[in-house]
MIPAMAR-427400 format. One line per 8 residues: number of its first residue (from 0); for each residue x, y, z of N, C-alpha, C. Coordinates in Angstrom, 3 decimals. Atoms other than C-alpha are relative to their C-alpha. Layout:
<pts>
NUM	X:Y:Z:X:Y:Z:X:Y:Z; ...
</pts>
This chain:
<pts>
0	0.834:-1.190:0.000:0.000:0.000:0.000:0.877:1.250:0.000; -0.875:-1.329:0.180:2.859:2.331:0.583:0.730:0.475:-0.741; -0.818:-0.193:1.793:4.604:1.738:-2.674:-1.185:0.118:-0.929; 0.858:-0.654:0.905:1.389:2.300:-4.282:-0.281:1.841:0.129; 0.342:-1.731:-0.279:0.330:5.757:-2.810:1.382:0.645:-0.086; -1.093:-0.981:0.729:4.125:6.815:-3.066:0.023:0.146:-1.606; -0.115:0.333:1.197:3.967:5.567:-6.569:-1.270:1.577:-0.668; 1.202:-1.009:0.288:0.891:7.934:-6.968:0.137:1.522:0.068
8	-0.141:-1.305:-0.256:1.949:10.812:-5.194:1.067:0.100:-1.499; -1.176:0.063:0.827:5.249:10.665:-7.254:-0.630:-0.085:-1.620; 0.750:-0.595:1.316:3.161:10.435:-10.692:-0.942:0.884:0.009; 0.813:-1.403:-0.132:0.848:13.243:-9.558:0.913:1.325:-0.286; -1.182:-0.304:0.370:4.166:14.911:-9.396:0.727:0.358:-1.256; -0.971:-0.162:1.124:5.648:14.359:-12.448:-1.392:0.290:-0.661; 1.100:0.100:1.159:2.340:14.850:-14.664:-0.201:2.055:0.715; -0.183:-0.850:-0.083:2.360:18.251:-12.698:1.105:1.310:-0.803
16	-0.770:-0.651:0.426:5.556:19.730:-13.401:0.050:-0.259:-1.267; -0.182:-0.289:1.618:5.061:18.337:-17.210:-1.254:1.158:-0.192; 1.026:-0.881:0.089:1.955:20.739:-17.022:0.226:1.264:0.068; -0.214:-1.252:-0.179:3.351:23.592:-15.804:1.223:0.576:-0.944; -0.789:-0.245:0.834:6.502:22.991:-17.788:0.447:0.124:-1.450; 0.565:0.448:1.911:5.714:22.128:-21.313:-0.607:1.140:-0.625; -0.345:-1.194:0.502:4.561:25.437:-21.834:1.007:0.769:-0.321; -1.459:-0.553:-0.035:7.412:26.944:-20.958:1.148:-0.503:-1.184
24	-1.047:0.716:1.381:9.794:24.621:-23.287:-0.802:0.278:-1.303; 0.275:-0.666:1.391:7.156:25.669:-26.141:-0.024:1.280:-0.165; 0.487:-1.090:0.498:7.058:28.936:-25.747:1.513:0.745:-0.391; -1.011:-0.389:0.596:10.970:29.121:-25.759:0.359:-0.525:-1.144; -0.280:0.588:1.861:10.850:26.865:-29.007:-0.533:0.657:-0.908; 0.514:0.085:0.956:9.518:29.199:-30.560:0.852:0.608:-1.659; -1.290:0.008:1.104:10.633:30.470:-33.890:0.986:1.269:-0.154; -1.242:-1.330:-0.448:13.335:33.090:-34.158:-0.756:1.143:-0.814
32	1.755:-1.340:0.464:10.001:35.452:-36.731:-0.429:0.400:1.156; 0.913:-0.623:-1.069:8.532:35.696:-33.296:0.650:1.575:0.034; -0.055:-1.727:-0.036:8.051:39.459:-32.217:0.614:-0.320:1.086; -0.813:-0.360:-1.696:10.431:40.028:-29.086:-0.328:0.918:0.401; 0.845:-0.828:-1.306:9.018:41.430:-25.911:0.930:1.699:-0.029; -1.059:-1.040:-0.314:10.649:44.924:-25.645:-0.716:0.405:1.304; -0.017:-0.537:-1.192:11.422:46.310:-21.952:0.310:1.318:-0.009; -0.381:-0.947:0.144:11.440:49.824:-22.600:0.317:0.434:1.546
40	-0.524:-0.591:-1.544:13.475:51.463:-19.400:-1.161:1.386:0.396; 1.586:-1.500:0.161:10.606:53.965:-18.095:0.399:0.440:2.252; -0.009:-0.428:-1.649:10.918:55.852:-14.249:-1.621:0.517:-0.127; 1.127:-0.515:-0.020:7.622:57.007:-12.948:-0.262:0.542:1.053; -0.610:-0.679:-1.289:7.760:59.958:-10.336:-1.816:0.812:0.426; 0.655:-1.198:-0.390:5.226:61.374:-8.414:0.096:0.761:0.865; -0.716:-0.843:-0.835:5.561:64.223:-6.732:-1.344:1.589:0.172; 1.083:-1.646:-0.310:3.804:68.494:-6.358:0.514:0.809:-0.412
48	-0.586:-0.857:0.738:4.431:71.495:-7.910:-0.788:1.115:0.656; 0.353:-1.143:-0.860:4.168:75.000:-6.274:0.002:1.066:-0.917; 0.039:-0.580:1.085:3.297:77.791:-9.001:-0.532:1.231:0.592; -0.077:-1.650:-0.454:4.310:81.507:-7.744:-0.302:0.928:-0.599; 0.315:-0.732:1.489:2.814:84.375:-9.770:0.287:1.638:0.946; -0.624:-0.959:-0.276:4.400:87.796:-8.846:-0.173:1.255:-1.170; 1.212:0.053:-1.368:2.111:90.386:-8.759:-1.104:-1.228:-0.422; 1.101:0.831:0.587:-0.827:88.341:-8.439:-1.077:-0.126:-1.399
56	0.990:-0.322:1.313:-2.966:87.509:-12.153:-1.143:-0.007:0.672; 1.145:-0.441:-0.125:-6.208:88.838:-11.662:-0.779:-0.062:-2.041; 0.426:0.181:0.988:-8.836:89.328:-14.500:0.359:0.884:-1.089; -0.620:-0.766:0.781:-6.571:92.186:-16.040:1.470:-0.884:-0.525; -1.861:0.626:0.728:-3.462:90.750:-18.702:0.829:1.214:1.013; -1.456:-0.800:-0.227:-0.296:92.055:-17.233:1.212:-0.859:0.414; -0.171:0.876:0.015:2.756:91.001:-17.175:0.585:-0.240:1.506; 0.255:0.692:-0.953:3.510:88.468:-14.614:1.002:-1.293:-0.025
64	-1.007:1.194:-0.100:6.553:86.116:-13.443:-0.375:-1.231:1.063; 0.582:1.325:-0.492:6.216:82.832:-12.948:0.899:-0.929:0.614; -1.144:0.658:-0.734:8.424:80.789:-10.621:-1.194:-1.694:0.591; 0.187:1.570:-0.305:7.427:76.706:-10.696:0.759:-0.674:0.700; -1.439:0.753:-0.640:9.052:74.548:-8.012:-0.731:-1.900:-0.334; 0.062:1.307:-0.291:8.755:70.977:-8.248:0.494:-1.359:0.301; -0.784:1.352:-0.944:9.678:67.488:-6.246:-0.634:-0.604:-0.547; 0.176:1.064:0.844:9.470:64.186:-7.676:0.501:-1.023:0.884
72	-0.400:1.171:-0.394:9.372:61.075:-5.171:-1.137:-0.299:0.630; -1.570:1.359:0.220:9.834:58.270:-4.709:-0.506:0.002:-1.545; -0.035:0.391:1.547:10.641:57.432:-8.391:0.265:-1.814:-0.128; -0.265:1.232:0.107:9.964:53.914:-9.410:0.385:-0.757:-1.337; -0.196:0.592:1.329:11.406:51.669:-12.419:0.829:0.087:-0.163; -0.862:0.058:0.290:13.992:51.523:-14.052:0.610:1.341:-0.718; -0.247:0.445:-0.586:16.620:52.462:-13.547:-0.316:0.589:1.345; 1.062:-0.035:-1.271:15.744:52.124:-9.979:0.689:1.503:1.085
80	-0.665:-0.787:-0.220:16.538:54.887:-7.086:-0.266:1.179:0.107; -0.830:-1.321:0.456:16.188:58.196:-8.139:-1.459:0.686:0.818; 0.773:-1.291:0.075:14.048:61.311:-7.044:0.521:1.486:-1.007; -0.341:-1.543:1.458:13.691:64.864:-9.078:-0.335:0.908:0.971; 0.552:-0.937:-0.419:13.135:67.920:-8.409:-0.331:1.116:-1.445; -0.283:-1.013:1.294:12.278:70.620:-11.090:-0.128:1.062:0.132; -0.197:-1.729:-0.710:12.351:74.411:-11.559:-0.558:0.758:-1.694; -0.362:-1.018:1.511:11.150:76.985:-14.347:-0.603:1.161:0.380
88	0.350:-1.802:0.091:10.442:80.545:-14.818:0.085:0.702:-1.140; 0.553:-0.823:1.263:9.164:83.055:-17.217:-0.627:0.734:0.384; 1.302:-1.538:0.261:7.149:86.075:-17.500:-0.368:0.032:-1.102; 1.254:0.170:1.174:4.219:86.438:-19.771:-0.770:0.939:0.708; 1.277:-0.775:-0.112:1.267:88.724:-20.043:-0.894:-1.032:0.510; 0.883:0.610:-0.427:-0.991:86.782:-18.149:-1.451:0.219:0.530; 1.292:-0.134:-0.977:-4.775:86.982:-16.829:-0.972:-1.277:0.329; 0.642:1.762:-0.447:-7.038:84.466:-15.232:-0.661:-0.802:-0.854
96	0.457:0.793:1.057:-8.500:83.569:-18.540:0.789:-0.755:-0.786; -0.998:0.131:0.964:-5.306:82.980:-20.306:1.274:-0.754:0.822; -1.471:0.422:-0.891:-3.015:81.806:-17.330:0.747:-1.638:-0.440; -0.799:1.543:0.523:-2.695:78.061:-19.068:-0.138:0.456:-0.609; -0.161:0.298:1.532:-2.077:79.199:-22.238:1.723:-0.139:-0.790; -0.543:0.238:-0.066:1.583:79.222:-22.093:0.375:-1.692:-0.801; 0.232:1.040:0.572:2.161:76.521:-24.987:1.461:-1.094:-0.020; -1.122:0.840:-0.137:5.896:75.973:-25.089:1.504:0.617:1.339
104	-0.853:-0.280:-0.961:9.029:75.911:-23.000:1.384:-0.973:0.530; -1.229:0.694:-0.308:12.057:74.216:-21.176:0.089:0.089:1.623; -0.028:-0.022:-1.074:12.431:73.416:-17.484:1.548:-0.859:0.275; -1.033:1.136:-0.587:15.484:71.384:-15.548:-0.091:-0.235:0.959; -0.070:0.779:-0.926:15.206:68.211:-14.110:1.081:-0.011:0.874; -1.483:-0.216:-1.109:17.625:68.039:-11.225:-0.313:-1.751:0.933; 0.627:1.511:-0.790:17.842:63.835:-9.935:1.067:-0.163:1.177; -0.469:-0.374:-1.145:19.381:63.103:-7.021:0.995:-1.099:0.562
112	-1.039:1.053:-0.087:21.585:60.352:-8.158:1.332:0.970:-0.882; -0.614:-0.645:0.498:23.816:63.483:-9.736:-0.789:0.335:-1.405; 0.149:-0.304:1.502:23.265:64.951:-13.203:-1.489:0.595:0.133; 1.100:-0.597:-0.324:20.471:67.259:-14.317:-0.480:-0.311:-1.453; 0.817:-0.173:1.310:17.908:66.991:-17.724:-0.259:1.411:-0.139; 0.978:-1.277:0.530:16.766:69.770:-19.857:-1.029:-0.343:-1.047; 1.787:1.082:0.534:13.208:68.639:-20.725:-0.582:1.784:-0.845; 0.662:-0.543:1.022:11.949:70.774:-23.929:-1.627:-0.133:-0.166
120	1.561:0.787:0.152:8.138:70.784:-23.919:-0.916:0.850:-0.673; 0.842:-0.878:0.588:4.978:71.769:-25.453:-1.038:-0.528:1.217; 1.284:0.094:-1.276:1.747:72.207:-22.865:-0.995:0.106:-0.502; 1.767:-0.420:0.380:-1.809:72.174:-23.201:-0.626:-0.719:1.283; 0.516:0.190:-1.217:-3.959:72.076:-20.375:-1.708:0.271:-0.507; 1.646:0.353:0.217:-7.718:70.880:-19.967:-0.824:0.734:1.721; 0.701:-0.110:-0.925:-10.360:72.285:-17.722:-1.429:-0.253:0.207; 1.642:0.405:-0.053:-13.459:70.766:-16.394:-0.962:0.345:1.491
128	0.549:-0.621:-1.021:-15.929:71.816:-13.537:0.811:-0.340:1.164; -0.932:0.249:-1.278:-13.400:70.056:-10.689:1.429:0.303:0.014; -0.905:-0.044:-0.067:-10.258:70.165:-12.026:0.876:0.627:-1.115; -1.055:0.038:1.424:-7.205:71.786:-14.588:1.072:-0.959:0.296; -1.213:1.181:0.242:-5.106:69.525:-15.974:0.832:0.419:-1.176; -1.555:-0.158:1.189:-1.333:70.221:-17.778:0.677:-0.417:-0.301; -1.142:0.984:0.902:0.498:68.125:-19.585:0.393:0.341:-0.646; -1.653:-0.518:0.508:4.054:68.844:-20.423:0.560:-1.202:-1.228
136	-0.588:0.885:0.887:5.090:66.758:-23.629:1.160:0.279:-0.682; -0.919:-0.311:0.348:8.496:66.444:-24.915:1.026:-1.186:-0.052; -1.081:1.082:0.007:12.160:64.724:-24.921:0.923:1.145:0.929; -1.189:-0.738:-0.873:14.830:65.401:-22.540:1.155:0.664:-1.029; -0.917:-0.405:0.592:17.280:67.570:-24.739:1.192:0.198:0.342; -2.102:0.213:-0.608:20.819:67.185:-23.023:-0.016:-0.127:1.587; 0.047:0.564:-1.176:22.066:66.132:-20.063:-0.578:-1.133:0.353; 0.224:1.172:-0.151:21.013:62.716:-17.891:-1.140:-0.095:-0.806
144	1.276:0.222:1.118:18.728:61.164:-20.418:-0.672:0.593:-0.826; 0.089:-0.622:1.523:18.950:62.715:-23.201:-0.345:-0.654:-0.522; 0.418:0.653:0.901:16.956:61.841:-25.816:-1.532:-1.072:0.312; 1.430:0.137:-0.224:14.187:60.380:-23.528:-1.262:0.470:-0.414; 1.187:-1.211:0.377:10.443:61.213:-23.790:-0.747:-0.041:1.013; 0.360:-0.826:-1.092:8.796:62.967:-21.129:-1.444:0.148:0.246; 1.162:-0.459:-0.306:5.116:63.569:-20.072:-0.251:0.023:1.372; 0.424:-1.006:-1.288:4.130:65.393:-17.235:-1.336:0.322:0.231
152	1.002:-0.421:-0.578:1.149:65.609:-15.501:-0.630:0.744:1.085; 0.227:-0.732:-1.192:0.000:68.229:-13.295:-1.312:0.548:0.425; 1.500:-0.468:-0.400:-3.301:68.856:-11.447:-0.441:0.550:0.844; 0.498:-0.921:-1.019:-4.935:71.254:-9.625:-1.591:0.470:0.032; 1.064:-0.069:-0.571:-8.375:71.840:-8.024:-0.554:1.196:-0.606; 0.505:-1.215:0.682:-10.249:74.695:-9.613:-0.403:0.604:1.198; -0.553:-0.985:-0.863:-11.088:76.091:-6.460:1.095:0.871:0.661; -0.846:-0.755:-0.082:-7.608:77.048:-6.052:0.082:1.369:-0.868
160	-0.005:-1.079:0.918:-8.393:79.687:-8.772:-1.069:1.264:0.461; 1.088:-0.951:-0.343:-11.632:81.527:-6.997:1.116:1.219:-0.156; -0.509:-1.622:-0.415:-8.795:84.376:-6.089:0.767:0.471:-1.325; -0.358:-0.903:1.160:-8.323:85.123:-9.647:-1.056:1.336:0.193; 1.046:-0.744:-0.170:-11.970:86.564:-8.903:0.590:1.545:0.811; -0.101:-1.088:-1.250:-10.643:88.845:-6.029:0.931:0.346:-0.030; -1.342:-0.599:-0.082:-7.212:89.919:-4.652:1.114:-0.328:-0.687; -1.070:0.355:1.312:-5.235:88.256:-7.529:0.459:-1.681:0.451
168	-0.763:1.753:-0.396:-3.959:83.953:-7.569:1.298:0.607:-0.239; -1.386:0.399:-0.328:-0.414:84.369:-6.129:1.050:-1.353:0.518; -0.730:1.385:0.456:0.486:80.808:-5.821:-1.095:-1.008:-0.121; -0.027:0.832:0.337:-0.650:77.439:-7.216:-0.192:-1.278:0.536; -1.001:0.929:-0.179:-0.286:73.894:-5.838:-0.524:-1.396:-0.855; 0.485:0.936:0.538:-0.641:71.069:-8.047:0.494:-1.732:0.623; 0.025:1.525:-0.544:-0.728:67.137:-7.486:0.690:-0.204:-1.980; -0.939:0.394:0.845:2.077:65.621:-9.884:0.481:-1.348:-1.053
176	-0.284:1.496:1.087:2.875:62.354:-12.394:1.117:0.309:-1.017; -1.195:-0.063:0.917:6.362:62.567:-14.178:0.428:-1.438:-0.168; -0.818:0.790:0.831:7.006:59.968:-17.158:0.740:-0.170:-0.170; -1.181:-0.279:0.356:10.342:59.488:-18.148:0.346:-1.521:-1.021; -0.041:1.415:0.466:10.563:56.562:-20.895:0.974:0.194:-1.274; -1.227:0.045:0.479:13.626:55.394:-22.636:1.724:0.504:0.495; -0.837:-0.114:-0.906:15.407:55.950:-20.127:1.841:-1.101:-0.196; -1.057:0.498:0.021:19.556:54.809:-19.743:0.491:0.344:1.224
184	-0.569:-0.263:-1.663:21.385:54.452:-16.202:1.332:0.970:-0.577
</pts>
C-alpha cells in the first residue's frame, strides 16, 4: 500500500511539473520570426508642484513672473533609485483667462543620483468643472537622459483659482505624475 500511494503521489508529481513545464519549453521553441518582448526602461515619479505668480494675475493681462518649483518622489522603475526635483520661470502677459495658455518651453530636471535633464516641452492644459489639468510633452534635450520622452502631468483643483476673482492667484499647488521613458542608467 505504501509503494502504491508513493507511486501515486510521485506520478501526480511528475504529470504536474510536465503541465506547468511544457509550456514553458514551447514557448521558448519558438521560432526566431517571433516578435520580441521589448522592456522599454521607463521611471515614474510622483511628486507636487508649487506655481508663484508675482504680482498676483487677476482678470486684467499684465505682465507676470512665474516661478514653478517641483519634487518628484519616490521614483519607481527603471533604472531604480532616483528622485527629481524641477524648476522653471518666465514672465508672460498673463490673466485668469489665459493663465494656461503658455504653450511651449524648457524646465530642468535636477535627480538626485547626480546629473540634471533639460526637458523641452509643449503644454496644453484641460479644464473641467473640478479640475485643470497640464500636460508637459516632450524629450529630454541634453544632459542625464537625453533623448528620452517625457510627459508630465500636473493637477490642480479649480477652487484654487476663486482668487483670480478677487485679490489676484499668487500661488498654485498642483498634485504631480512625471514619465520618463527610454530611459539609460
Amino acid at each position: 500500500m505504501y509503494k502504491s500511494t508513493h507511486a501515486a503521489a510521485a506520478a501526480a508529481v511528475l504529470a504536474l511539473a510536465v503541465a506547468v513545464l511544457a509550456p514553458a519549453a514551447t514557448a521558448s521553441a519558438a521560432p526566431a520570426s517571433a516578435p520580441a518582448v521589448s522592456l522599454t526602461p521607463t521611471l515614474v515619479c510622483l511628486g507636487s508642484t508649487t506655481s508663484s505668480y508675482a504680482p498676483g494675475v487677476t482678470n486684467q493681462a499684465r505682465n507676470v513672473r512665474v516661478d514653478g518649483r517641483s519634487t518628484f518622489a519616490p521614483c519607481v522603475g527603471t533604472p531604480a533609485g532616483y528622485t527629481a526635483a524641477a524648476s522653471t520661470t518666465f514672465t508672460s502677459s498673463l490673466s485668469c483667462t489665459n493663465l494656461l495658455q503658455q504653450t511651449t518651453g524648457t524646465k530642468t530636471i535636477s535627480w538626485s543620483k547626480g546629473g540634471a535633464s533639460t526637458f523641452s516641452y509643449t503644454r496644453s492644459a484641460t479644464r473641467n468643472a473640478l479640475t485643470t489639468v497640464i500636460t508637459f510633452t516632450g524629450t529630454i534635450s541634453g544632459g542625464q537622459f537625453a533623448r528620452s520622452t517625457v510627459v508630465e502631468t500636473a493637477t490642480a483643483l479649480n477652487t484654487d483659482l476663486a482668487s483670480c476673482q478677487t485679490t489676484g492667484l499668487t500661488t498654485l499647488g498642483f498634485a504631480e505624475q512625471l514619465v520618463v521613458t527610454g530611459v539609460s542608467a
